[in-house]
PDB file of N, CA, C and O in Angstrom, chain B, residues numbered from 101:
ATOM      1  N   UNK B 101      -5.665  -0.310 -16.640  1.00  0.00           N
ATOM      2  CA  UNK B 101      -4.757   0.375 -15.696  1.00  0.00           C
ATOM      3  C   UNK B 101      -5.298   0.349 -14.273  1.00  0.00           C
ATOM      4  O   UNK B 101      -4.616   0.679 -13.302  1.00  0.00           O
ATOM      5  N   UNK B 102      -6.598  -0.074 -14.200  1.00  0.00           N
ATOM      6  CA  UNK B 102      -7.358   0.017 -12.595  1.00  0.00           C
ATOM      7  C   UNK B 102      -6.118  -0.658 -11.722  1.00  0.00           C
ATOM      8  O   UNK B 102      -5.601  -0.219 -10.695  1.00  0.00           O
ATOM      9  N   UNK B 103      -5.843  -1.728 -12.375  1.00  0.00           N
ATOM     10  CA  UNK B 103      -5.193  -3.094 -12.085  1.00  0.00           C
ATOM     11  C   UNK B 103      -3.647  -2.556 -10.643  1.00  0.00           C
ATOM     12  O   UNK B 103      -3.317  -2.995  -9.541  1.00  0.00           O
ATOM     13  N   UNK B 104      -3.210  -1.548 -11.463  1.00  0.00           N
ATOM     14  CA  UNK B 104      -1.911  -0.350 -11.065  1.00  0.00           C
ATOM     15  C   UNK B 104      -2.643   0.203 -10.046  1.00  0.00           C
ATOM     16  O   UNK B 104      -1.999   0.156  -8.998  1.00  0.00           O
ATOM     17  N   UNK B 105      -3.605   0.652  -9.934  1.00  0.00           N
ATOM     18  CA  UNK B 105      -3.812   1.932  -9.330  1.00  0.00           C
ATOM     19  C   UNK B 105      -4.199   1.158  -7.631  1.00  0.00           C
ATOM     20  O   UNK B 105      -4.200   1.773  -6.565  1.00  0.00           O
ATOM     21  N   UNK B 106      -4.599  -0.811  -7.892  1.00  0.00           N
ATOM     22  CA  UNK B 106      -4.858  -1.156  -6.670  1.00  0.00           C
ATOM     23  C   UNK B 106      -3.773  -1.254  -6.452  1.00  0.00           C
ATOM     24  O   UNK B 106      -3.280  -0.300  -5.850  1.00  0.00           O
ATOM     25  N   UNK B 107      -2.642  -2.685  -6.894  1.00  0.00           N
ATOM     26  CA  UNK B 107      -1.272  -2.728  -6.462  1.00  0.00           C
ATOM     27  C   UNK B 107      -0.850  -1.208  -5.454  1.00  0.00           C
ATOM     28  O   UNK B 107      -0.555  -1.179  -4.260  1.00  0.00           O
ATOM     29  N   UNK B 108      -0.931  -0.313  -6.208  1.00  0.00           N
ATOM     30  CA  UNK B 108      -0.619   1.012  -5.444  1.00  0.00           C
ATOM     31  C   UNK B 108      -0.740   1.141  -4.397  1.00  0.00           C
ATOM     32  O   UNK B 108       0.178   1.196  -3.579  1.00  0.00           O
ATOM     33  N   UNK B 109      -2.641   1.272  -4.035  1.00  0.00           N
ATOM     34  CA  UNK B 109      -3.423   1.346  -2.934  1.00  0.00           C
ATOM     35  C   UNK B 109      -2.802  -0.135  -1.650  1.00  0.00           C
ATOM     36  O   UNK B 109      -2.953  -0.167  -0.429  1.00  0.00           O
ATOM     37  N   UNK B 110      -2.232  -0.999  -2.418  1.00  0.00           N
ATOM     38  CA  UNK B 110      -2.149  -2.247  -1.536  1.00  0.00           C
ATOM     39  C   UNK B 110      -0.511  -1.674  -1.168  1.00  0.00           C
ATOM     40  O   UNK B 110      -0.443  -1.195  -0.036  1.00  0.00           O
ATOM     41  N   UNK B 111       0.403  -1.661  -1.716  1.00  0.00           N
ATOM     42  CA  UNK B 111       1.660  -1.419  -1.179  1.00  0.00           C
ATOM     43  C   UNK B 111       1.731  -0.140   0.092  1.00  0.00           C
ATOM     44  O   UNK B 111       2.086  -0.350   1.252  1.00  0.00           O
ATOM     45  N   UNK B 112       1.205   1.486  -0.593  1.00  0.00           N
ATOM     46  CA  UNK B 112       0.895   2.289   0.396  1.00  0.00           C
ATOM     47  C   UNK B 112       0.333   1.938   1.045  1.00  0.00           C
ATOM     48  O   UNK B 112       0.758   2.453   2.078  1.00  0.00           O
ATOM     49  N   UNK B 113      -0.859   1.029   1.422  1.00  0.00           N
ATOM     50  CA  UNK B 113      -1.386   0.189   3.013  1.00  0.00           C
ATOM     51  C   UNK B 113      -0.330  -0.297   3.569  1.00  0.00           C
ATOM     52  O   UNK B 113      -0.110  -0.001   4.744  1.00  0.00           O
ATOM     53  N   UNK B 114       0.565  -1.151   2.860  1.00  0.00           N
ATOM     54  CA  UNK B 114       1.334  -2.155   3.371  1.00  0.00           C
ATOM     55  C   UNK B 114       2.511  -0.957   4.084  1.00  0.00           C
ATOM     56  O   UNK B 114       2.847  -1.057   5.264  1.00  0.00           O
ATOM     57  N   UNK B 115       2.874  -0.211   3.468  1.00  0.00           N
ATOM     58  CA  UNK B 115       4.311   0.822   4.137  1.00  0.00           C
ATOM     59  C   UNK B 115       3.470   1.567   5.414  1.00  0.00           C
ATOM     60  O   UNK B 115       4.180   1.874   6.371  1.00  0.00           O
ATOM     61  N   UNK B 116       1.732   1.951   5.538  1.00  0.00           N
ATOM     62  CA  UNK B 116       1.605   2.409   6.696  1.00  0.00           C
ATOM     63  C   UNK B 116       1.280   1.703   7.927  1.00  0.00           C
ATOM     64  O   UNK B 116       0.690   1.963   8.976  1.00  0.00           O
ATOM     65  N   UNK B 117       1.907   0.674   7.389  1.00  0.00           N
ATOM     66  CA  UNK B 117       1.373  -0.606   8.560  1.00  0.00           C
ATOM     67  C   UNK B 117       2.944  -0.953   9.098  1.00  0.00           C
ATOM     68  O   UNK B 117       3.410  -1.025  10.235  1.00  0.00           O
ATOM     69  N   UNK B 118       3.373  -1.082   8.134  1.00  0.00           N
ATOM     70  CA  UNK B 118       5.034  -1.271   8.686  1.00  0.00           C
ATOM     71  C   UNK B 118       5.311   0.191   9.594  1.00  0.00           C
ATOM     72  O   UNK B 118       5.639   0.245  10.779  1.00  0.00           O
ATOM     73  N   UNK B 119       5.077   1.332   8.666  1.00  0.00           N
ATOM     74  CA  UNK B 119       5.374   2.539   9.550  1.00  0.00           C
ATOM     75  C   UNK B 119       5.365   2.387  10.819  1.00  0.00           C
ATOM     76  O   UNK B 119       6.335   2.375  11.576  1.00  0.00           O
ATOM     77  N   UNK B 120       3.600   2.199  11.213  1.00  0.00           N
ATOM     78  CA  UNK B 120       2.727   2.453  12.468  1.00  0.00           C
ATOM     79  C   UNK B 120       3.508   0.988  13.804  1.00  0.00           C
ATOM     80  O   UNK B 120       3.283   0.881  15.009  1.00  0.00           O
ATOM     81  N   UNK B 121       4.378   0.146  12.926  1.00  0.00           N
ATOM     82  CA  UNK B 121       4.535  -1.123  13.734  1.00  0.00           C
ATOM     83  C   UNK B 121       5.982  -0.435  14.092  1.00  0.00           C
ATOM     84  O   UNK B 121       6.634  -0.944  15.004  1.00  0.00           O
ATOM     85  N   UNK B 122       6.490   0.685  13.411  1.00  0.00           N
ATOM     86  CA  UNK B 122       7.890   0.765  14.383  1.00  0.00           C
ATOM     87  C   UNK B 122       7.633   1.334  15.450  1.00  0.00           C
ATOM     88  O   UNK B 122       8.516   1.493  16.293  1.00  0.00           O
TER      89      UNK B 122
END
């Protein structure tokens, strides 16, 4: 399950990067 828990960590990076770019 580690496997989930990065995907996770990588998408929530990815949405506060889009956030911070509007």
């Amino acid at each position: 399950m580690e496997y989930a828990v990065a995907i996770l960590v990588k998408l929530h990076a990815n949405s506060v990067s889009s956030y911070s770019l509007c």
